[in-house]
KEKE-3310 file (N, C-alpha, C; in steps of 0.2 Angstrom, whole numbers, plus 5000, padded with zeros to 4 digits):
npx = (5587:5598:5598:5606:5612:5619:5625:5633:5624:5615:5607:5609:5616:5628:5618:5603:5602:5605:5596:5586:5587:5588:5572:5568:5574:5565:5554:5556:5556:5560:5571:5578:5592:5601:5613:5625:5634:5650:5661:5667:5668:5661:5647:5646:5648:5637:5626:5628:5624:5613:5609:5614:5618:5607:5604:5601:5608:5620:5637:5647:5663:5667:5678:5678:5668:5656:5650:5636:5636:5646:5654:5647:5654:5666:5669:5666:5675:5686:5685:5687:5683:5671:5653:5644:5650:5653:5642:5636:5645:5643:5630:5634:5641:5632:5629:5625:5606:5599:5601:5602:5601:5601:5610:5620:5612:5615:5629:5624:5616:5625:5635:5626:5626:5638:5644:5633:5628:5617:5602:5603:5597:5590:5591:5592:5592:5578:5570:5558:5545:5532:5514:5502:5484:5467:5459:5464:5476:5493:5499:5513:5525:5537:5550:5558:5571:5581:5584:5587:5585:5576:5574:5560:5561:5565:5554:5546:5550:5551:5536:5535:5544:5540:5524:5528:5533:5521:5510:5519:5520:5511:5499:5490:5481:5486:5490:5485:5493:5499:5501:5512:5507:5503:5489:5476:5472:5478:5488:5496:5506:5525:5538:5544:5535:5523:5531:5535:5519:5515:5523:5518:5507:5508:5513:5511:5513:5509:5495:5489:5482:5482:5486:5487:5485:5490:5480:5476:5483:5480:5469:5461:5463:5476:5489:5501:5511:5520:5534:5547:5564:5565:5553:5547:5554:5550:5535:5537:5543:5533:5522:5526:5528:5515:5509:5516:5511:5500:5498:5503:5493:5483:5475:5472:5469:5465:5470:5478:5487:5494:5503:5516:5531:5540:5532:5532:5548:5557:5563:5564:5576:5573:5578:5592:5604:5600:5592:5588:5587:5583:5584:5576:5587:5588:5582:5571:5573:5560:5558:5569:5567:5555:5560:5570:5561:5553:5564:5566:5552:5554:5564:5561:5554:5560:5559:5569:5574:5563:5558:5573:5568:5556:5562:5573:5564:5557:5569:5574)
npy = (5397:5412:5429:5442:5455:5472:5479:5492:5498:5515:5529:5527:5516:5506:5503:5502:5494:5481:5481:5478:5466:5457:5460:5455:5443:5433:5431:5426:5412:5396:5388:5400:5410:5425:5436:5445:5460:5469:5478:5467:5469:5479:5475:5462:5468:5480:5469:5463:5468:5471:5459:5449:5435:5428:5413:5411:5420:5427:5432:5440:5445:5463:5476:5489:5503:5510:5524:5538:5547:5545:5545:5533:5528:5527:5523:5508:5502:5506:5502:5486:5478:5483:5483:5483:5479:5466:5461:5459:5449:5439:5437:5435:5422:5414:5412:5419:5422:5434:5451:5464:5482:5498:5506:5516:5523:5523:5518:5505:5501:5503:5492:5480:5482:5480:5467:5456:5459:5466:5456:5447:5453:5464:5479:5491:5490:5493:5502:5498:5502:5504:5509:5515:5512:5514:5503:5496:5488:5488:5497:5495:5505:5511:5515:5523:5530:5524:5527:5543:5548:5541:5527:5526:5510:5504:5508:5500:5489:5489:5488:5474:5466:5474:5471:5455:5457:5460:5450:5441:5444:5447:5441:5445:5439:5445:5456:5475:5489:5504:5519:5533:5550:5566:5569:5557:5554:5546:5552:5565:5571:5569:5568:5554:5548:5548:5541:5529:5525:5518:5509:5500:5497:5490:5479:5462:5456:5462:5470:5481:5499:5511:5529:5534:5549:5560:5559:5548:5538:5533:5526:5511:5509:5504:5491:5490:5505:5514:5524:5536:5537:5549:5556:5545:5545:5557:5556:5543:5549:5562:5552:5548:5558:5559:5552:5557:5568:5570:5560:5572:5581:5571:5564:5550:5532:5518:5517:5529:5525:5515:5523:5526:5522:5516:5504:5497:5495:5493:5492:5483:5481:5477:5467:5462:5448:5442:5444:5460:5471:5488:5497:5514:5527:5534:5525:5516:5506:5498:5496:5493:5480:5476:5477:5468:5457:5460:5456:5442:5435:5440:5432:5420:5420:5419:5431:5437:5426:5422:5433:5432:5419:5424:5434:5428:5418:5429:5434:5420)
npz = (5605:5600:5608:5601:5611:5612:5623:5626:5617:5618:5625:5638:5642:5652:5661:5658:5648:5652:5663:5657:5650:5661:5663:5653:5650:5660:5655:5640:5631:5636:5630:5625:5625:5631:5625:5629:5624:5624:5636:5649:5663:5666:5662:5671:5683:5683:5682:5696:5705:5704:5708:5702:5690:5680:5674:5660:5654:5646:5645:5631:5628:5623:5617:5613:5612:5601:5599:5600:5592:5584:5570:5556:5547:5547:5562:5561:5553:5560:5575:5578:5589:5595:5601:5592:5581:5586:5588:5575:5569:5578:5572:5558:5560:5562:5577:5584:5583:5581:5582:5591:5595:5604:5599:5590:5577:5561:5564:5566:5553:5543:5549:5545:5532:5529:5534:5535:5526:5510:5505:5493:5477:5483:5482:5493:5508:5522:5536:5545:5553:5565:5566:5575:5574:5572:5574:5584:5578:5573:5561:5547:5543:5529:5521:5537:5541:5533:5522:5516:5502:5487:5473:5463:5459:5474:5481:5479:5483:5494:5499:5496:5505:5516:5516:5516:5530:5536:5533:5540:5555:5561:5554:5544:5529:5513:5515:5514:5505:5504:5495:5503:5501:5494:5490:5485:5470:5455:5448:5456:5465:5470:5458:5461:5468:5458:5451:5456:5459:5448:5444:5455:5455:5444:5450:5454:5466:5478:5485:5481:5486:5482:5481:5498:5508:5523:5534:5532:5541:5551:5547:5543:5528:5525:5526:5527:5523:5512:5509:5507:5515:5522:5524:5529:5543:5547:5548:5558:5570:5572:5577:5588:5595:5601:5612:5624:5625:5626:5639:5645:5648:5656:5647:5642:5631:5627:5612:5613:5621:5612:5606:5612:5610:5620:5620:5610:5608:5595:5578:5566:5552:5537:5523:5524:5525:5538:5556:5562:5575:5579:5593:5600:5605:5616:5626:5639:5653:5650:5638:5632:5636:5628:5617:5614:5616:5606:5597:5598:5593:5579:5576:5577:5567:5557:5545:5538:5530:5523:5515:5508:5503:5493:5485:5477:5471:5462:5456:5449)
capx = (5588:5602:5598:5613:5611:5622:5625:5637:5621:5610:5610:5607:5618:5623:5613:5595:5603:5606:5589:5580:5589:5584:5566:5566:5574:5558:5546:5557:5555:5565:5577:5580:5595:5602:5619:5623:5640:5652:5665:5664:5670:5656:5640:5646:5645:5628:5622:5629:5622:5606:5605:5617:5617:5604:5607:5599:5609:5630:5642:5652:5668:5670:5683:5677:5661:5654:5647:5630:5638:5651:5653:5648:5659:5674:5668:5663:5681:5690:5683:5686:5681:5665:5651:5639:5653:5653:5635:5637:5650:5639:5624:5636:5645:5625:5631:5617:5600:5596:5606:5597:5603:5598:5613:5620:5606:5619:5632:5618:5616:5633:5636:5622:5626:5643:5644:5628:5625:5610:5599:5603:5592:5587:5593:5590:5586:5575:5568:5552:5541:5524:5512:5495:5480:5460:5457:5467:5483:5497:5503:5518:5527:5543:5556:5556:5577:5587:5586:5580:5584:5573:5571:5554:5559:5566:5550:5541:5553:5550:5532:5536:5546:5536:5520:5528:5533:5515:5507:5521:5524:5503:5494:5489:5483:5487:5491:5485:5498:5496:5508:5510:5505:5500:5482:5474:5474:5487:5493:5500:5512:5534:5540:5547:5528:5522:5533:5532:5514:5515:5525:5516:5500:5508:5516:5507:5516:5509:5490:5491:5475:5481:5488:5487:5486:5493:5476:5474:5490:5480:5465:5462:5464:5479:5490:5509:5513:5528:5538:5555:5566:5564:5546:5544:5556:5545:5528:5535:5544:5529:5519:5533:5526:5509:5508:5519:5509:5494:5499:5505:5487:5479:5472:5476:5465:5468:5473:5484:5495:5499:5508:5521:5535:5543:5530:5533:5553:5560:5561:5569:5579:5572:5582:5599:5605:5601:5589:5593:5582:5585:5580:5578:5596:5585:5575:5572:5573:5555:5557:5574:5566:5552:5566:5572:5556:5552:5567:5564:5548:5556:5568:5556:5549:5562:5557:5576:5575:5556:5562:5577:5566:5554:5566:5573:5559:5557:5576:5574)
capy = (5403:5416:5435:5444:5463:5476:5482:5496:5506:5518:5535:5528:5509:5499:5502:5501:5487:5475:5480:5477:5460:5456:5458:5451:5435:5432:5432:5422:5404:5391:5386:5406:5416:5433:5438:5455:5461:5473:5477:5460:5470:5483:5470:5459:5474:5479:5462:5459:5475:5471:5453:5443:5431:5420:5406:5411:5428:5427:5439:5442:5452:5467:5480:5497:5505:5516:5532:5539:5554:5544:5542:5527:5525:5527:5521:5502:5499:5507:5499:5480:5475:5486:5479:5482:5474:5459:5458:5456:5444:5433:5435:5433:5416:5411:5411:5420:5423:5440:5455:5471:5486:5503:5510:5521:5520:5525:5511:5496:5501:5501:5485:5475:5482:5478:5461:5452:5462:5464:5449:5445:5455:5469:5487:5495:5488:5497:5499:5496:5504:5504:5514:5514:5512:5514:5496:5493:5487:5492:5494:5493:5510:5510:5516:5525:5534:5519:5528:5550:5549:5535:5527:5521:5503:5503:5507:5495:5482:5491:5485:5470:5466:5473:5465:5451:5457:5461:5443:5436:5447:5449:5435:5449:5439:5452:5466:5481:5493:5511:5523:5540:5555:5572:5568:5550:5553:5545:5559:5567:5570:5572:5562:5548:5545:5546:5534:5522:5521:5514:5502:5499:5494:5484:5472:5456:5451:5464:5472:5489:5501:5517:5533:5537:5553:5559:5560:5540:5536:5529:5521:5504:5511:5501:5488:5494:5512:5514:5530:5535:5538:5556:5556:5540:5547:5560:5552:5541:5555:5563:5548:5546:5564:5560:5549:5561:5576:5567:5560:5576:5583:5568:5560:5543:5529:5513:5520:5531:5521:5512:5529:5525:5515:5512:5496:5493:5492:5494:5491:5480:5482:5470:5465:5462:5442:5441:5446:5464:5478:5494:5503:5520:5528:5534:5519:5513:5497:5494:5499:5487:5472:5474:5476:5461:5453:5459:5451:5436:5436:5441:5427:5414:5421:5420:5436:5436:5419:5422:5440:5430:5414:5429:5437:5424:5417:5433:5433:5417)
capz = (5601:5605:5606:5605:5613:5612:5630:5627:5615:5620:5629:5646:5641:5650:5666:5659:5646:5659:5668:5653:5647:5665:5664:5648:5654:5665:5647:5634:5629:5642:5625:5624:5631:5628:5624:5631:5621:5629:5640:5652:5669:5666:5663:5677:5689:5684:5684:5701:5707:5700:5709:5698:5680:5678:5668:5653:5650:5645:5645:5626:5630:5616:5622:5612:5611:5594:5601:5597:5590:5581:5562:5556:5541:5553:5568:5560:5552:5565:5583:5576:5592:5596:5605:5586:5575:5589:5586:5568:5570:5580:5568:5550:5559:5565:5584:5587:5579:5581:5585:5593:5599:5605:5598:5586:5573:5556:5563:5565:5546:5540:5553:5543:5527:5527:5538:5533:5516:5510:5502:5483:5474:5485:5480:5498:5513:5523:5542:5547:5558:5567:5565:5577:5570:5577:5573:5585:5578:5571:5552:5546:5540:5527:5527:5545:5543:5532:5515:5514:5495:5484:5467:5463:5461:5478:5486:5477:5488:5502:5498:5495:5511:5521:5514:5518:5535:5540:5538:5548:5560:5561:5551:5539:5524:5507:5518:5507:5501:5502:5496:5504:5495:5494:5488:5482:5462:5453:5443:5462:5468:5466:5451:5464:5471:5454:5444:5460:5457:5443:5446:5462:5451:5441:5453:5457:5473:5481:5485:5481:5485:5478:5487:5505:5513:5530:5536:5530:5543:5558:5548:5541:5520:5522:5532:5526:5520:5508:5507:5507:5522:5525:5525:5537:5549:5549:5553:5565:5575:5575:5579:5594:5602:5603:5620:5630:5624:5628:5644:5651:5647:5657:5641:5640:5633:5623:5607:5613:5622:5606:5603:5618:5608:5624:5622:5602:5608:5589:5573:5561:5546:5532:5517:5523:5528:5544:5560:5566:5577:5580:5596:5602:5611:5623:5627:5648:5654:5647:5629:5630:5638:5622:5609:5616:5615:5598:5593:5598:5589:5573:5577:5578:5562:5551:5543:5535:5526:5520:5512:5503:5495:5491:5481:5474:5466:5458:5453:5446)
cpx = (5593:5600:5604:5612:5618:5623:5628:5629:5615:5612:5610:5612:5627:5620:5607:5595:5602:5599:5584:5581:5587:5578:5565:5568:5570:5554:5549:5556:5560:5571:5579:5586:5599:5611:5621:5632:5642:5657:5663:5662:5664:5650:5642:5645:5640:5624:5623:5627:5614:5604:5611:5616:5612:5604:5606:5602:5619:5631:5646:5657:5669:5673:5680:5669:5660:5649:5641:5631:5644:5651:5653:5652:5664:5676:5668:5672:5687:5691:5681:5681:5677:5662:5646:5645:5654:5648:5635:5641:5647:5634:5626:5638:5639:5627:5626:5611:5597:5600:5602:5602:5601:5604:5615:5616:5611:5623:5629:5617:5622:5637:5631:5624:5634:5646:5639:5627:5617:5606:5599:5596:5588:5594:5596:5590:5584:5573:5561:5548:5534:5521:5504:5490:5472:5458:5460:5475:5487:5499:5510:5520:5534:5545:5555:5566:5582:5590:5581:5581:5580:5573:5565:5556:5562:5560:5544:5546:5553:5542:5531:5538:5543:5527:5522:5529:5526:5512:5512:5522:5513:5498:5488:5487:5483:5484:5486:5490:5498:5501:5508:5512:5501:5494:5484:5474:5479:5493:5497:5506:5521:5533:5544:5538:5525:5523:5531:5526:5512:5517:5522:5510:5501:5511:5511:5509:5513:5499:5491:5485:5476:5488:5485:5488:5486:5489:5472:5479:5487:5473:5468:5463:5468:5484:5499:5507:5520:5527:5547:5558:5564:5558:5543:5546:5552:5539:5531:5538:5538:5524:5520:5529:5519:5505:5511:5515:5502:5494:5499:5498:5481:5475:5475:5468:5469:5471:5479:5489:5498:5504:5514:5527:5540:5540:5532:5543:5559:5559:5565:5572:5578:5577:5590:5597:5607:5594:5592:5589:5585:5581:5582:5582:5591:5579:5578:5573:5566:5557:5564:5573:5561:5558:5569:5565:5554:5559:5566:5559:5550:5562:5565:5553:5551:5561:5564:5575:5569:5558:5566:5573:5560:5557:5571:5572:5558:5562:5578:5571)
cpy = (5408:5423:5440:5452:5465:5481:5487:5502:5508:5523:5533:5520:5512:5500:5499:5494:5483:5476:5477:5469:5457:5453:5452:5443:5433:5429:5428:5414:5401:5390:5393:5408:5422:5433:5445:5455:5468:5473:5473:5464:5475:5480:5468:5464:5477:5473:5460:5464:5474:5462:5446:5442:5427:5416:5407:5418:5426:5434:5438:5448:5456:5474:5485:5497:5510:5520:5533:5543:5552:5544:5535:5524:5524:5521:5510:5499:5500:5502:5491:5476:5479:5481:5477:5479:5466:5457:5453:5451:5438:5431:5431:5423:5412:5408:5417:5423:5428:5443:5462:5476:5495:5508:5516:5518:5519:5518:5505:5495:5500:5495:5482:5475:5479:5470:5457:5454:5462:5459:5450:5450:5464:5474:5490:5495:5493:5496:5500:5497:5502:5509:5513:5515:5513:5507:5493:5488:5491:5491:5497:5501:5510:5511:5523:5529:5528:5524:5535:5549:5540:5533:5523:5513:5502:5504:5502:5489:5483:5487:5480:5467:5467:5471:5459:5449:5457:5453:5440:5436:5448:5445:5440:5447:5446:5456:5472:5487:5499:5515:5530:5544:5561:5572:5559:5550:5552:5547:5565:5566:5571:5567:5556:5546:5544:5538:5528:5521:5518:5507:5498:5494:5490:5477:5469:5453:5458:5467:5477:5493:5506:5522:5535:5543:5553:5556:5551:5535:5530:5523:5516:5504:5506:5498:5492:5501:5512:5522:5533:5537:5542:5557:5551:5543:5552:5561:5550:5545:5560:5560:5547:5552:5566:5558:5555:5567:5574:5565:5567:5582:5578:5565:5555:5537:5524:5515:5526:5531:5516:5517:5530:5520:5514:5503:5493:5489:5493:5492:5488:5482:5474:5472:5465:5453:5441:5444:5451:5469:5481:5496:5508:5520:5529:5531:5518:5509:5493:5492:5494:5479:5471:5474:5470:5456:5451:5455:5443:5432:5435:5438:5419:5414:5418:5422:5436:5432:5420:5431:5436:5425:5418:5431:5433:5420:5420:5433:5429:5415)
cpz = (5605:5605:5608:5603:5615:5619:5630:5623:5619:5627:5636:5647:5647:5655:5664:5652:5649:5661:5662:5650:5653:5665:5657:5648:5657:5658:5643:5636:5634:5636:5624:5629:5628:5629:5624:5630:5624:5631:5648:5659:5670:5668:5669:5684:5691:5686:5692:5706:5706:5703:5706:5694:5683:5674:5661:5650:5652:5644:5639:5627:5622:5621:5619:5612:5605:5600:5598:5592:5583:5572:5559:5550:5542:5558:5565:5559:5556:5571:5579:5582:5598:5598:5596:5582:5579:5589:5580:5567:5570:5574:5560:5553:5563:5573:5587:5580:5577:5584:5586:5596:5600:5603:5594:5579:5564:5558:5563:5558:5544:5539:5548:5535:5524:5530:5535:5527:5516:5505:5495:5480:5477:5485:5489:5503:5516:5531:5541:5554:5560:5570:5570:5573:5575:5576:5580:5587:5575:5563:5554:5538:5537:5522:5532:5543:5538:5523:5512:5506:5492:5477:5468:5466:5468:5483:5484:5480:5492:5506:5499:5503:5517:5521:5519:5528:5541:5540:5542:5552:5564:5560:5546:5533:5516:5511:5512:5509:5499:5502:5498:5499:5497:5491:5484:5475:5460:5449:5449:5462:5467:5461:5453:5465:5464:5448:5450:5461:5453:5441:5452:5458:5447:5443:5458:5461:5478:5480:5487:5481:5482:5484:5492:5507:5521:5534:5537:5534:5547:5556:5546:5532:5520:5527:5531:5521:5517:5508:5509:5515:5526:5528:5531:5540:5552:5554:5558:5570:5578:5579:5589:5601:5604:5610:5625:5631:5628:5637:5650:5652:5651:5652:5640:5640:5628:5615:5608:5617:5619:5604:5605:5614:5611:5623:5613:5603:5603:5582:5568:5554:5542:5523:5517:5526:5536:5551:5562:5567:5579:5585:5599:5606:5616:5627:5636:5648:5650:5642:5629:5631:5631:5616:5608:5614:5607:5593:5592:5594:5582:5572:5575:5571:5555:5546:5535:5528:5521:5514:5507:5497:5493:5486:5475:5470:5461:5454:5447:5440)
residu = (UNK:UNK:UNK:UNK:UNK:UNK:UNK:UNK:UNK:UNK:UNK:UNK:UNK:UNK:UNK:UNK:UNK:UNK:UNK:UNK:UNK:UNK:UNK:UNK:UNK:UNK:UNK:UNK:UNK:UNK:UNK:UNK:UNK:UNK:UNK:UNK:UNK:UNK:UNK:UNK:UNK:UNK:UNK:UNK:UNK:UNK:UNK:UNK:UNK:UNK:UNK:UNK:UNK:UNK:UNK:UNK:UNK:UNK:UNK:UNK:UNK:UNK:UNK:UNK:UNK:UNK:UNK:UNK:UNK:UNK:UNK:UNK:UNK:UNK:UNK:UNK:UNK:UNK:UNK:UNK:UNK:UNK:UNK:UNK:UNK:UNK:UNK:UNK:UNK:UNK:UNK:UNK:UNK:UNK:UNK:UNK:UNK:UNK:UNK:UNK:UNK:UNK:UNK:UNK:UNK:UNK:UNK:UNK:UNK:UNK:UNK:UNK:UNK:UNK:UNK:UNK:UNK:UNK:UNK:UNK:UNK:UNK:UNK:UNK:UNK:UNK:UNK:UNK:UNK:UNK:UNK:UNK:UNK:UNK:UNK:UNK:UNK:UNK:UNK:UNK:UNK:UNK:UNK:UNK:UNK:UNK:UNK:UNK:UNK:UNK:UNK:UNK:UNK:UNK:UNK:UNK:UNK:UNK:UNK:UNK:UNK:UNK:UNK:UNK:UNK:UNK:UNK:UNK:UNK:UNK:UNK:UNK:UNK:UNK:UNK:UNK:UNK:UNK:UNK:UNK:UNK:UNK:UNK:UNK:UNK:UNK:UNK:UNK:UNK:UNK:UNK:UNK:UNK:UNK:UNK:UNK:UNK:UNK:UNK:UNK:UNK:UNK:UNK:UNK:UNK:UNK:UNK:UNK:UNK:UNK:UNK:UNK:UNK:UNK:UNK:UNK:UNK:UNK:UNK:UNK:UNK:UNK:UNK:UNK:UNK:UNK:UNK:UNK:UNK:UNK:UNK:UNK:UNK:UNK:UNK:UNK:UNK:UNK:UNK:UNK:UNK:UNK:UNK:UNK:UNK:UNK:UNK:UNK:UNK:UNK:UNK:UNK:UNK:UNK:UNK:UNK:UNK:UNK:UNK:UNK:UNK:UNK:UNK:UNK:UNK:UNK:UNK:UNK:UNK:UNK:UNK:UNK:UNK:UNK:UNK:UNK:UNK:UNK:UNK:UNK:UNK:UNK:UNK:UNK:UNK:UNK:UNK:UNK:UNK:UNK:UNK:UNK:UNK:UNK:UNK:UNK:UNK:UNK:UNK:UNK:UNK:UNK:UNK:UNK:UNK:UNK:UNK:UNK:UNK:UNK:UNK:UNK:UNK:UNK:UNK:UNK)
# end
């Protein structure tokens, strides 16, 4: 398997790229290697500062870099040979597996959407978050920043999608399916949350338990949460400032170091053809070695393909 990382993104890239593709070399499968995209003369000076290449990690020369700050509607058709348009290159002509990057979050979407498209059938694609939970694990929050405006029937694919991302990413069988909401009756809510209940209830690919409030985020009511961009991005930014707050308090115990998503890494983007995570610009060396990891995982899984003959079936 190839994991092709974007070394020029991320507020601190490529120093703590490289440190993190590193550690993450150490942890992947012996058939695994990483593909750190970039300007060549750069990487190789960190890596050789850092000890050297080990065998399982290559160098892709891409001469520009897209900025965090950049425009992505510009930035994608402009800079041909970016370090995210050479990702997407590898992933469209399957010369690698997965493409991750901790870079500009708008150009990883644009790059997926315009390079790999998104999967026959789906409206939207969307990203995919993790949400801690008191059980222990994690559900699966969606959409997290891909899409603040919504029509119903697209978050009833987000549902779906992500449904299917919880058992494989988890072994979840029928997830349950809770929409968020300004209270649990189904007469709540704006007239997007409403109509998409309806729809939600009526679709037999999915285990729908009703509405969710905020307050229903961290139990077990539900294994995936649907709601539109705005709203995700919300929760999980807030979620995001729950460990630091804690921490700096001396409070720290098993549940709230799921809240750290240096350790979660990132988050994918389901419903386009292809493998492709997203992590924080301002990620360390850890939070890149799991972004990397998570990929790989989500590589293994074949999340992408399972999403497609999904939809297709329906299609059909």
């Amino acid at each position: 398997m190839k994991i092709a990382v974007d070394a020029m993104g991320g507020d601190h890239a490529p120093k703590v790229v490289v440190e993190g593709a590193l550690l993450a070399s150490k942890e992947l499968s012996s058939d695994d290697s990483i593909l750190l995209i970039g300007i060549e003369e750069v990487i190789n000076a960190q890596l050789n500062i850092l000890g050297g290449k080990p065998s399982n990690i290559f160098v892709v020369h891409a001469s520009e870099v897209i900025g965090m700050e950049e425009s992505p509607t510009k930035a994608i058709p402009q800079k041909r040979d970016s370090s995210i348009v050479k990702g997407f290159e590898l992933l469209a002509t399957n010369e690698a597996d997965v493409f991750c990057s901790a870079g500009n979050t708008g150009a990883m979407l644009v790059g997926a959407m315009f390079t790999i498209k998104p999967i026959d059938g789906i409206s939207r694609p969307g990203i995919a978050g993790f949400i801690p939970r008191e059980n222990g694990k994690y559900g699966i929050l969606m959409d997290v920043g891909a899409n603040a405006d919504c029509k119903p029937e697209t978050l009833v694919q987000f549902a779906e999608m992500a449904s299917i991302f919880a058992t494989d990413l988890y072994g979840i069988e029928n997830p349950k399916v809770g929409l968020i909401n300004v209270g649990e009756e189904e007469q709540k809510g704006s007239i997007l949350a409403q109509s998409a209940f309806q729809l939600l209830k009526q679709n037999s690919n999915i285990n729908f338990v009703g509405n969710i409030e905020g307050r229903d985020i961290y139990s077990d009511k539900s294994d995936v949460m649907i709601c539109d961009g705005f709203t995700g991005n919300v929760i999980l930014k807030s979620a995001e400032a729950v460990y630091p707050l804690m921490k700096k308090r001396n409070f720290v115990d098993a549940f709230v170091n799921m809240f750290n998503w240096q350790y979660v890494g990132g988050s994918p983007i389901l419903g386009v053809n292809g493998n492709v995570v997203i992590g924080h610009g301002s990620s360390c060396e850890v939070a890149i070695k799991n972004m990397i990891l998570l990929s790989e995982k989500i590589a293994q899984s074949e999340i992408s393909n399972k999403i497609k003959q999904a939809f297709n079936k329906v299609n059909f």
